[in-house]
N, C-alpha and C positions, 0 to 999 in steps of 0.2 A: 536569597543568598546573594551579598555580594557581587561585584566582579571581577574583583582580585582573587577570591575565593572559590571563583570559578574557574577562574586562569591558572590557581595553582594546583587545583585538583586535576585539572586537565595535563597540566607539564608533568606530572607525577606518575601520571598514565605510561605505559609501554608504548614503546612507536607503535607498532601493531594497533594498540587501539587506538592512539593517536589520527592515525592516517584513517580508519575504516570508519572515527567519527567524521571527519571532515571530509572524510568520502558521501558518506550517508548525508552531511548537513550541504553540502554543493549541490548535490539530487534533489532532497527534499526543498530548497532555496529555487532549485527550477521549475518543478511540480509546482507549487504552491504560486509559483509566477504567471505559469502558463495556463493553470486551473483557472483563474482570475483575468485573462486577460481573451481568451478564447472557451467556445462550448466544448461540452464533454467529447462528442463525434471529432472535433478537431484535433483535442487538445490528446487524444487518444490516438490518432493516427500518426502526428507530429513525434509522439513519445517512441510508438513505435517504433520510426525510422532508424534512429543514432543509436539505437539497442543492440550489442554482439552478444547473442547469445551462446553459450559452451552446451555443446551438443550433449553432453552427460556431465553430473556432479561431480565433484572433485572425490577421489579417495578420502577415506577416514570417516568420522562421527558424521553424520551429517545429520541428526538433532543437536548436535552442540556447534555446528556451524552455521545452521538457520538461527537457533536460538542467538549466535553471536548479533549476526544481523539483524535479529528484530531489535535488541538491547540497543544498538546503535542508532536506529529510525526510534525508537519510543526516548530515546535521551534526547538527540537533537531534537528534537519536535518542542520541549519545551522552550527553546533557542529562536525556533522559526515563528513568527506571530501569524498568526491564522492559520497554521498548521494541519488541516481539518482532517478528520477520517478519512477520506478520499485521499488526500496526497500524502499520507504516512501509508496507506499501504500499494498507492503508488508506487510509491519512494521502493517499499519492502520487495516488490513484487521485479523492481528492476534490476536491485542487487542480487535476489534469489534468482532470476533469468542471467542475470550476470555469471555469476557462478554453476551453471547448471540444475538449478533447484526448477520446478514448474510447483505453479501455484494458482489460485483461483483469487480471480476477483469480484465479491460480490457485491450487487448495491440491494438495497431492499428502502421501506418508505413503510412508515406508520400511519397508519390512516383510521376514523370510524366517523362515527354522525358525532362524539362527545370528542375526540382526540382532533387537536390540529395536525397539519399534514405538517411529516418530518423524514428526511432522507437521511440514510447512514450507508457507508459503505464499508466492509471489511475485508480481509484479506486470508484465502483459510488456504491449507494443503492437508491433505489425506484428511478432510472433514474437521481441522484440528483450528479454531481459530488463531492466528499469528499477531492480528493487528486489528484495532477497532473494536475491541469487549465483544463477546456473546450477544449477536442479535438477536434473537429466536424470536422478540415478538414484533420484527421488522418481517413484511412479506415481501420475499425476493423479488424484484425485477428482474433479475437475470439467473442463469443456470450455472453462472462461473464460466469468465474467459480470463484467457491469458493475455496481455495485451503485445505478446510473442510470437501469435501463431503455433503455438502447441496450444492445441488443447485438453485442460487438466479432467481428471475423473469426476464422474458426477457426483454432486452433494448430494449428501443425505437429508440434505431439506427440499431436494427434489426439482422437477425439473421447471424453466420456467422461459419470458420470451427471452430471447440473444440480446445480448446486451445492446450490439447495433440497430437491435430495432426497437429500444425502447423511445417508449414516446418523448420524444423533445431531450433526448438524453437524460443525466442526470446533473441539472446545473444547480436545484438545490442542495445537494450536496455538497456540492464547491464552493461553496461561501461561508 
């Protein structure tokens, strides 16, 4: 597509979505900076900091308000180049803490004696994936944190080591 054609689908948009895309694509434009340019352990701490989180969800739907926000982080993501799983549901997991949502951050890695080693990371709440396809035949690294200090309900893919203490973080993922 174009990029006139993109600039005109975009002005055609309500401010509302206007503003929550380019909410979503200045986040996801930082993530994707700071993934690359520091390891996971850093790049996770540093995110932390400048995060205000709202102590409770906002009133109303709040599956058609997450669902807003994920629609936003999976659109810009085609905008941001190298985009990777990891920082789209970075991206997802700061607007959902933004607004009061908790969510789980998972990484998992596929491995065997016939498979090359490969890292993915998703992004789930109430066990529901949000961001990054259905892993299921990725084994979890981690048991799901919040990179908020709340932390979310345990998955049903059960429990596994803290993501702080995974070995060497997760830097294949961020590439």
């Amino acid at each position: 597509m174009g990029q006139t054609t993109r600039w005109r689908r975009f002005r055609a948009r309500p401010a509302g979505d206007r503003w929550l895309l380019l909410r979503a694509l200045a986040i996801l434009a930082g993530v994707r900076i700071l993934l690359r340019a520091c390891p996971w352990p850093v790049a996770a701490r540093l995110l932390a900091e400048p995060t205000r989180v709202r102590s409770a969800a906002k009133a109303g739907d709040a599956a058609a308000a997450i669902d807003r926000l994920r629609w936003a982080v999976v659109t810009v993501a085609h905008e941001v180049p190298g985009a990777s799983c990891l920082a789209q549901a970075v991206t997802l997991q700061i607007l959902l803490a933004r607004d009061g949502y908790d969510s789980s951050l998972r990484l998992g890695v596929l491995a065997g004696p016939d498979i090359p080693f490969a890292a993915h990371a998703w992004l789930e709440r109430d066990g529901v994936t949000l961001v990054g396809q259905t892993a299921r035949a990725y084994a979890p690294l981690a048991g799901g944190r919040s990179l908020f200090g709340r932390q979310p309900r345990p998955s049903p893919a059960g429990p596994g080591v803290p993501l702080e203490n995974s070995p060497g973080g997760s830097t294949a993922a961020n590439r």
